[in-house]
MMTF fields as JSON, N, C-alpha, C and O atoms, coordinates in Angstrom:
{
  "mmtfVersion": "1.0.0",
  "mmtfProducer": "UNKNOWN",
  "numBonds": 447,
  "numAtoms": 448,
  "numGroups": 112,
  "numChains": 1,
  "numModels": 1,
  "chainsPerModel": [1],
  "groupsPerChain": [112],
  "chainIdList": ["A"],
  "bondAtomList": [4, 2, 8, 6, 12, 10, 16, 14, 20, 18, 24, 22, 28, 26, 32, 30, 36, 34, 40, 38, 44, 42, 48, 46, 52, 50, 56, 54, 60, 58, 64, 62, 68, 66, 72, 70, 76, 74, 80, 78, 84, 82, 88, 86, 92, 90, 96, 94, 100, 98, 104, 102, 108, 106, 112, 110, 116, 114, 120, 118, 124, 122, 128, 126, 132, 130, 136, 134, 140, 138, 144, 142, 148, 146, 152, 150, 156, 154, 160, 158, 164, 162, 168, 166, 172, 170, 176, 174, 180, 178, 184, 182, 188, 186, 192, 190, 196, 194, 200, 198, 204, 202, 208, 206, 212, 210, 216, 214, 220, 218, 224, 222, 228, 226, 232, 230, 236, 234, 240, 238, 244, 242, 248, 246, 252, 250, 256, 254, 260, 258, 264, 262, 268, 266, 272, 270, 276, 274, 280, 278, 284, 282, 288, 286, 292, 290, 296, 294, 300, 298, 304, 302, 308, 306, 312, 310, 316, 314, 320, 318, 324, 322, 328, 326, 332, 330, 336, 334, 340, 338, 344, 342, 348, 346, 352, 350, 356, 354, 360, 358, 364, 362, 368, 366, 372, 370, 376, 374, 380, 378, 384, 382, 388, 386, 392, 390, 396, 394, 400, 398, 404, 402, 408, 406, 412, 410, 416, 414, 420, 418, 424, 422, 428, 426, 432, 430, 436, 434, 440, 438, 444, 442],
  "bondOrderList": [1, 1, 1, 1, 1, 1, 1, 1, 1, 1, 1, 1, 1, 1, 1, 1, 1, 1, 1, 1, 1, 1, 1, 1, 1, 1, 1, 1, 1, 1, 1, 1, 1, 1, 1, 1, 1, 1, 1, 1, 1, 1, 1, 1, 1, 1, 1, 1, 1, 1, 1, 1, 1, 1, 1, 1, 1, 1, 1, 1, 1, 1, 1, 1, 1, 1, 1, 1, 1, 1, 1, 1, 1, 1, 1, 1, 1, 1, 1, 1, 1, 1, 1, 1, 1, 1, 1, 1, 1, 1, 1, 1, 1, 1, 1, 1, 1, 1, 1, 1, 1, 1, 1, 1, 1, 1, 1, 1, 1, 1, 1],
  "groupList": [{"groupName": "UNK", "atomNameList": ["N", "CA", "C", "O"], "elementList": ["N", "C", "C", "O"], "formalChargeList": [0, 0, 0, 0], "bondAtomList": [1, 0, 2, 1, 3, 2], "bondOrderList": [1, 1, 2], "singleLetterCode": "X", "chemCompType": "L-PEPTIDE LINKING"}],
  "groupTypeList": [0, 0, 0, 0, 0, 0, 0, 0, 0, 0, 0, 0, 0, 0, 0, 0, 0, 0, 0, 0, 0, 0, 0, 0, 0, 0, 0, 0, 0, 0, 0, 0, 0, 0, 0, 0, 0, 0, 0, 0, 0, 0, 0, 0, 0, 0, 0, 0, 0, 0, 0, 0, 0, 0, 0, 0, 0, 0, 0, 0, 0, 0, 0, 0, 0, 0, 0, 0, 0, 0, 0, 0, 0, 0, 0, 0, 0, 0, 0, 0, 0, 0, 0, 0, 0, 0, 0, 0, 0, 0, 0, 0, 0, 0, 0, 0, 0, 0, 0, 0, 0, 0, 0, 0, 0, 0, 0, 0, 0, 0, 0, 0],
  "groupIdList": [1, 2, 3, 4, 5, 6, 7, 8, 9, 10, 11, 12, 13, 14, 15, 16, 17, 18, 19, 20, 21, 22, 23, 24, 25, 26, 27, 28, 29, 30, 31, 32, 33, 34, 35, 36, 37, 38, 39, 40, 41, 42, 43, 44, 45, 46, 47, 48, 49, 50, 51, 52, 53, 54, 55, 56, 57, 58, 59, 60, 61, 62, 63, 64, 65, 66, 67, 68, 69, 70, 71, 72, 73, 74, 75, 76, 77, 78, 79, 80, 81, 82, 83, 84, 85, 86, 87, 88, 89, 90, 91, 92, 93, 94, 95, 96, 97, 98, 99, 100, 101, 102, 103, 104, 105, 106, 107, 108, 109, 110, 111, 112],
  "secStructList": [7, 2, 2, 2, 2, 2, 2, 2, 2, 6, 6, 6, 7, 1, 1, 7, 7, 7, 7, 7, 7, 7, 7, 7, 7, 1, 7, 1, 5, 7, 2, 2, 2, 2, 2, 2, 2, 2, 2, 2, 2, 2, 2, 2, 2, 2, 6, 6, 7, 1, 1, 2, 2, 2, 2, 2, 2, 2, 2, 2, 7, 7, 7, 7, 6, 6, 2, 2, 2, 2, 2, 2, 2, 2, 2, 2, 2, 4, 4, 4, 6, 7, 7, 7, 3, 3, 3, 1, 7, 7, 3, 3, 6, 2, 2, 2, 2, 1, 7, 6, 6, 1, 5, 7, 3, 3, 7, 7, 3, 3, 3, 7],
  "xCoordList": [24.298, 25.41, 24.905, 25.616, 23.698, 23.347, 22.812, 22.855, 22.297, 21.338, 22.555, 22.4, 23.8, 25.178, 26.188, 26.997, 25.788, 26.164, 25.248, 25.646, 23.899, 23.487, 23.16, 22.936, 23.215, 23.576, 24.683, 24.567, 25.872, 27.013, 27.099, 27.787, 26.417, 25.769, 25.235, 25.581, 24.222, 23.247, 23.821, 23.265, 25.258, 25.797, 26.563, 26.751, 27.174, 28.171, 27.474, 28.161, 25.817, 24.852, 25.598, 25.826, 25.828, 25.752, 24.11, 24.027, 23.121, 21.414, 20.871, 21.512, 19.514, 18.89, 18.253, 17.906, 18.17, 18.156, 16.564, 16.23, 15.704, 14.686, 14.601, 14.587, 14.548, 15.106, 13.695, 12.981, 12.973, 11.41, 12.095, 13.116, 10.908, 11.419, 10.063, 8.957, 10.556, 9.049, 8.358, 9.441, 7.558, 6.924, 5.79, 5.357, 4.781, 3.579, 3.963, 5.052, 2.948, 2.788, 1.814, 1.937, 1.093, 0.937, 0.002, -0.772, 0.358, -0.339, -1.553, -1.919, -2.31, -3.544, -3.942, -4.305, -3.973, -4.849, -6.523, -6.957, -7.237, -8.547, -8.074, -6.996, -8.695, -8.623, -8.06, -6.91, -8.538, -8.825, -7.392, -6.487, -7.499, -5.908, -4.628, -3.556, -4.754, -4.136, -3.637, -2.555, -4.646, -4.692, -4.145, -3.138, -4.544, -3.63, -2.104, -1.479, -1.821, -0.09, -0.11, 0.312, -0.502, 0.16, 0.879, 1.978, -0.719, -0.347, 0.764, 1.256, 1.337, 2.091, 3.76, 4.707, 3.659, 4.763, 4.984, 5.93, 3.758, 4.171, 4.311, 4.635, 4.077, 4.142, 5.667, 6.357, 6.116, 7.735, 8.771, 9.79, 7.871, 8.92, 8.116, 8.649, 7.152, 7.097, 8.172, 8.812, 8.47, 9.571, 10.852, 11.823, 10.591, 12.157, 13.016, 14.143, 12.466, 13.472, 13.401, 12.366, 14.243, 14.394, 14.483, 14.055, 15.087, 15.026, 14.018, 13.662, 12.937, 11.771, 10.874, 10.118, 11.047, 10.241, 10.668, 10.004, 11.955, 12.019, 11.695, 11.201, 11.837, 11.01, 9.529, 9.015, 8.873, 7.339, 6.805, 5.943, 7.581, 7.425, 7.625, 6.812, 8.696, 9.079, 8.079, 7.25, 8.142, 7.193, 5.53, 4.828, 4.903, 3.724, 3.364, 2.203, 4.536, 4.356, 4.079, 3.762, 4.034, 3.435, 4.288, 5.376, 3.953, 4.274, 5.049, 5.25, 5.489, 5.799, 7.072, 8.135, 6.739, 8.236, 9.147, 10.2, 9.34, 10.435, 10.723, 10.818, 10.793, 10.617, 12.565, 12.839, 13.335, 15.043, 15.241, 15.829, 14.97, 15.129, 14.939, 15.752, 13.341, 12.519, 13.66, 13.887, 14.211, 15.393, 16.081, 15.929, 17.185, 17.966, 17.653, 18.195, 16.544, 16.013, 15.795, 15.927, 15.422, 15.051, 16.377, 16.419, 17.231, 18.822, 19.549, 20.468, 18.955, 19.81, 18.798, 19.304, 18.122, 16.927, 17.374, 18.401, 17.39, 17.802, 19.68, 20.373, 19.967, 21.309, 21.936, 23.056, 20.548, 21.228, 19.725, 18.792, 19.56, 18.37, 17.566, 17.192, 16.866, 15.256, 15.133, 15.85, 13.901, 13.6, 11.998, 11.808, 11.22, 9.838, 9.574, 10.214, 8.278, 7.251, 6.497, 6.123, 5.564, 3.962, 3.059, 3.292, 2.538, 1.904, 0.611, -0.42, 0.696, -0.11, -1.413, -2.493, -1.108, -1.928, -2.316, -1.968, -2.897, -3.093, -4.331, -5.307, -4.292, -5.093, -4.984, -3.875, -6.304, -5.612, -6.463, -7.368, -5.799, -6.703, -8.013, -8.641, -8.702, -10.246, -10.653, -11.524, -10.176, -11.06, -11.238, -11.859, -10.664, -11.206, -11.648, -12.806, -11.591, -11.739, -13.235, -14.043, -13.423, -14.461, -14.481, -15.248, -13.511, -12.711, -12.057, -10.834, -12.476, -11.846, -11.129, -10.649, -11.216, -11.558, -9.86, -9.292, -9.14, -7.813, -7.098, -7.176, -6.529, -6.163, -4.515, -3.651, -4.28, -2.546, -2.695, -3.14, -2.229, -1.803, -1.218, -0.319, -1.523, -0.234, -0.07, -1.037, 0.952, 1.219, 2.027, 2.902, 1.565, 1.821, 2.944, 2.253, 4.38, 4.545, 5.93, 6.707, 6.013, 6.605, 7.782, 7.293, 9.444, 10.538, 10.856, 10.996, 10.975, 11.622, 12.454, 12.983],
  "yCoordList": [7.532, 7.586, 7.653, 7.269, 8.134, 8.564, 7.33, 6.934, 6.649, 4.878, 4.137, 3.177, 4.22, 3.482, 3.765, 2.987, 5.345, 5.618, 5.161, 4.388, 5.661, 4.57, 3.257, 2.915, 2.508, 1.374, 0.326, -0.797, 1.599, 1.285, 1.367, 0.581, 2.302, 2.916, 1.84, 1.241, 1.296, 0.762, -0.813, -1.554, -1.269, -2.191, -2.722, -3.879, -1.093, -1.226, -1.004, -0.967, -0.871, -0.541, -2.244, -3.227, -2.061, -3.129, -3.486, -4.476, -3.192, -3.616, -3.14, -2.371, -3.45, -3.989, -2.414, -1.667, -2.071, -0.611, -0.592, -1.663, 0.112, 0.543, 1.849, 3.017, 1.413, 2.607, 3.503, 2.619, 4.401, 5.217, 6.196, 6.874, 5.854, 7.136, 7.657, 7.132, 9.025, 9.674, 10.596, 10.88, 11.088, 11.672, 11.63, 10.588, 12.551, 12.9, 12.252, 12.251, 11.842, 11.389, 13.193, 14.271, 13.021, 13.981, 15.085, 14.843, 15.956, 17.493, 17.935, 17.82, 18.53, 19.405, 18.926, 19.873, 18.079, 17.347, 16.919, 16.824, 16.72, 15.724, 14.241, 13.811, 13.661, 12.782, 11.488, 11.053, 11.258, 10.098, 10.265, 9.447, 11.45, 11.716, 11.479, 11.117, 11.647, 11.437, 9.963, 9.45, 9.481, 8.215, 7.497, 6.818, 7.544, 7.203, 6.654, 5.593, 8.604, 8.942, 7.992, 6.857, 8.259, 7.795, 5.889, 5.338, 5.493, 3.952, 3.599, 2.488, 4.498, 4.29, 4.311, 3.621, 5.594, 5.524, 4.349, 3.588, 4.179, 2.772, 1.684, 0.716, 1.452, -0.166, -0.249, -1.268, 1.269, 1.518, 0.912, 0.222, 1.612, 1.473, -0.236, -1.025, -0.29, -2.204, -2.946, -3.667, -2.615, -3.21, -3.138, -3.622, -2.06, -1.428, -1.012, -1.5, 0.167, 0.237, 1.892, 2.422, 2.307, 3.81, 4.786, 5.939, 4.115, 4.636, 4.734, 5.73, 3.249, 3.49, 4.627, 5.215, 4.874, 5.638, 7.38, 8.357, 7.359, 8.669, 8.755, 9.822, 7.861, 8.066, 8.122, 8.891, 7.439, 7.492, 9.031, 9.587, 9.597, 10.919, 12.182, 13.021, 12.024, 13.13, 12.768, 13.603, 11.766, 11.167, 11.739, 12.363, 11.392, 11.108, 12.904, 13.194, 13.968, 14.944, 14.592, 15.67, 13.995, 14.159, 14.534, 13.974, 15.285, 16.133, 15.674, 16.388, 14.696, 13.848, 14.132, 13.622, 15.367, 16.143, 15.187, 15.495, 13.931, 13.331, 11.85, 10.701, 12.128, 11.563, 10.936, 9.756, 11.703, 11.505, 11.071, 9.989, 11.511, 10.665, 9.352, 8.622, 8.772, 7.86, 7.161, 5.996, 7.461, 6.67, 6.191, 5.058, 7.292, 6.695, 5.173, 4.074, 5.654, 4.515, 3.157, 2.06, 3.428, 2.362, 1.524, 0.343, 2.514, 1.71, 0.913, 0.101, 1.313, 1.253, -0.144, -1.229, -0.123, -1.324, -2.105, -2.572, -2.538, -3.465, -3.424, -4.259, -2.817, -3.152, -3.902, -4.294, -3.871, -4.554, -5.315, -4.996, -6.474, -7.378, -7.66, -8.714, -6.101, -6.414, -6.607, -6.138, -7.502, -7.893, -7.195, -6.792, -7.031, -6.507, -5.872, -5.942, -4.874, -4.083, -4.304, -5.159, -3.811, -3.838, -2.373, -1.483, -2.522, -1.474, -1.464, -2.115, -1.089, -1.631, -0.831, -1.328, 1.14, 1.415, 2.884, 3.941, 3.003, 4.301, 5.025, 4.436, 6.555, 7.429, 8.846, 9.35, 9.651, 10.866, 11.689, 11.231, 13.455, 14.365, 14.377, 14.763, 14.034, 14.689, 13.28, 13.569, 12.139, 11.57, 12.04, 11.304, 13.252, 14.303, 14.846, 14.43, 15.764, 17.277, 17.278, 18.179, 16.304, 16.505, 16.334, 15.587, 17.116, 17.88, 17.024, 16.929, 16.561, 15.629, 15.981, 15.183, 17.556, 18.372, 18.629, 18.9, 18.641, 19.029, 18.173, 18.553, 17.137, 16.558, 16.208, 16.831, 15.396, 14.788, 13.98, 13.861, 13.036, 11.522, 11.021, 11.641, 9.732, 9.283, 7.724, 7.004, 7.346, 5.784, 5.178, 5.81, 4.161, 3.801, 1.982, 1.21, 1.554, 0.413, -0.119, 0.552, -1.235, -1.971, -2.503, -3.023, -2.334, -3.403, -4.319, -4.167, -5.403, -6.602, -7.705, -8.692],
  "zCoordList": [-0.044, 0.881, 2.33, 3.26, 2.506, 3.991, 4.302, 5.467, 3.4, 3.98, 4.077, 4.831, 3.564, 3.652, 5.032, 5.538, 5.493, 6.552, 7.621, 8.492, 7.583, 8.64, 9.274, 10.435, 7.892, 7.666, 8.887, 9.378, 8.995, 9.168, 10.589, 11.241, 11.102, 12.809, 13.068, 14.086, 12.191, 13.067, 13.376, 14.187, 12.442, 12.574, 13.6, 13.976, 14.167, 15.028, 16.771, 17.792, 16.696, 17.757, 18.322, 17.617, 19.835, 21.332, 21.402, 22.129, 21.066, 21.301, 20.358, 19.64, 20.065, 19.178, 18.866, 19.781, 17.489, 16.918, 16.636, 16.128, 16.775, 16.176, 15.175, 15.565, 13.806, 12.995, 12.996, 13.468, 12.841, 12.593, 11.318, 11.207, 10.426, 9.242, 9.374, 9.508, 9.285, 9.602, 8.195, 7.684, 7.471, 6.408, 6.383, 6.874, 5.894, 5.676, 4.074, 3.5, 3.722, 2.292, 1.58, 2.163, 0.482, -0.398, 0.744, 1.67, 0.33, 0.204, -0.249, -1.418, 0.795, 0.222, -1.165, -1.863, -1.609, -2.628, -2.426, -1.278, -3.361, -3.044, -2.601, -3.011, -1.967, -1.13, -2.447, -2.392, -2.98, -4.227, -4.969, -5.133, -5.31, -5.674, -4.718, -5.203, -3.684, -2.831, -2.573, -2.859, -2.001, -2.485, -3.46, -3.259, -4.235, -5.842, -5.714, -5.752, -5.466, -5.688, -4.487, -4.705, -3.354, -1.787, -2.338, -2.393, -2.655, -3.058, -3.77, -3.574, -4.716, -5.802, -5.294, -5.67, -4.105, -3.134, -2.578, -2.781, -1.615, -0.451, -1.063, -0.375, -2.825, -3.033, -3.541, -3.548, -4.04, -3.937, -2.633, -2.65, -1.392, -0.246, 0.479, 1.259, 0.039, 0.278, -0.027, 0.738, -1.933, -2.053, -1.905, -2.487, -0.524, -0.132, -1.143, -1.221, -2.244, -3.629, -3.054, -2.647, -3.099, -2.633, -3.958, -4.009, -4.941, -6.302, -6.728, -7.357, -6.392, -7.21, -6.839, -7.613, -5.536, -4.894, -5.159, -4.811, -5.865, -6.152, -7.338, -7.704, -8.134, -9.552, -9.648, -10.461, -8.955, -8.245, -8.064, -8.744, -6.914, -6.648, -7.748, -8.135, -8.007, -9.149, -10.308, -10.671, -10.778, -12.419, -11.828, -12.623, -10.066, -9.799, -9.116, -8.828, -8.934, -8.317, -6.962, -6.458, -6.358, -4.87, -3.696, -3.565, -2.974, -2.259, -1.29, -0.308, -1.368, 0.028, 0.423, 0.071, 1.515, 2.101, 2.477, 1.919, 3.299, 3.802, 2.701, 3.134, 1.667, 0.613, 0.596, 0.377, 0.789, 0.673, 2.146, 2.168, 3.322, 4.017, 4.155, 4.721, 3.409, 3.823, 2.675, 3.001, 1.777, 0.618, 1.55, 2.008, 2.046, 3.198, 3.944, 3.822, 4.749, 5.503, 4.855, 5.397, 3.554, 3.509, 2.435, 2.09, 2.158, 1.787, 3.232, 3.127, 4.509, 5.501, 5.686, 5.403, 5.911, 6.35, 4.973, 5.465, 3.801, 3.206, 3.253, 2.672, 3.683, 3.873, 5.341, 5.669, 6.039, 7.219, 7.038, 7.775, 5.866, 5.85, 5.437, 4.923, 5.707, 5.566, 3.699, 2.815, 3.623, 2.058, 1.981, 0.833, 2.566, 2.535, 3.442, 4.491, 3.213, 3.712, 3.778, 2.975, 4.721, 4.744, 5.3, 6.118, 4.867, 4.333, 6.162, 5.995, 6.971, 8.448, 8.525, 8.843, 8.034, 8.0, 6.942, 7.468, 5.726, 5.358, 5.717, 6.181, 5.461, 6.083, 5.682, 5.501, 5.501, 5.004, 6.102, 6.799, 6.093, 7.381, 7.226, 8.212, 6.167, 5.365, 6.569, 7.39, 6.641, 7.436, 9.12, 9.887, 9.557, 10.726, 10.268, 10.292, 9.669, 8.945, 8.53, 8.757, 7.988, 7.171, 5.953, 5.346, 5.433, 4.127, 3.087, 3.191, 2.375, 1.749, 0.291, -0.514, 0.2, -1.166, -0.718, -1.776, 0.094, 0.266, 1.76, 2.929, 1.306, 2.447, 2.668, 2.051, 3.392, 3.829, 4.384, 5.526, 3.436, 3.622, 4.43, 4.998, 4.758, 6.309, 6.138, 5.887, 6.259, 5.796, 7.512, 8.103, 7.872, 8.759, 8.105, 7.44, 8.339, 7.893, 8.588, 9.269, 8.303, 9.019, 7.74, 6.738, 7.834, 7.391, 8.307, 9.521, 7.571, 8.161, 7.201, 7.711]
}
């Protein structure tokens, strides 16, 4: 309902909308694991399926706090169009840190 409501905003926008959904992908995990789940998310929201991506999460555990928003968004982005994702950039903290034994994921991507 909330990707249908904004959907509906972003229809009735006078200039051109830039939507940003924002989320950290998985949690204090090892890096590899992380990884894993993270991939399994973004090839969900590539194919702009918001369902798949909650079955992904719940079935895959991963931590990924803005997980119902990022649904939203991405019902609202195929409802006003967009057919694909891309995936621009992944990354987890262990590559500062050091730390790779417990990290947080970050997915950088583009609908159109």
């Amino acid at each position: 309902m909330l990707g249908r409501a904004l959907a509906s905003v972003l229809r009735g926008a006078e200039e051109e909308v830039l939507m940003v959904i924002s989320s950290d992908m998985t949690h204090y995990e090892p890096a590899r694991e992380a990884e894993r789940k993270d991939l399994l998310a973004i090839a969900a929201m590539e194919a702009i399926d918001g369902e798949s991506l909650q079955r992904v999460v719940k079935r895959e555990r991963i931590s990924m706090c803005g997980y119902a928003p990022a649904m939203a968004g991405l019902a609202a982005a195929r409802d006003r169009g967009a057919r694909q994702g891309r995936l621009v950039r992944y990354d987890h903290s262990g590559r500062v840190t050091g730390d790779d034994d417990s990290v947080v994921g970050y997915a950088g991507m583009i609908f159109w």
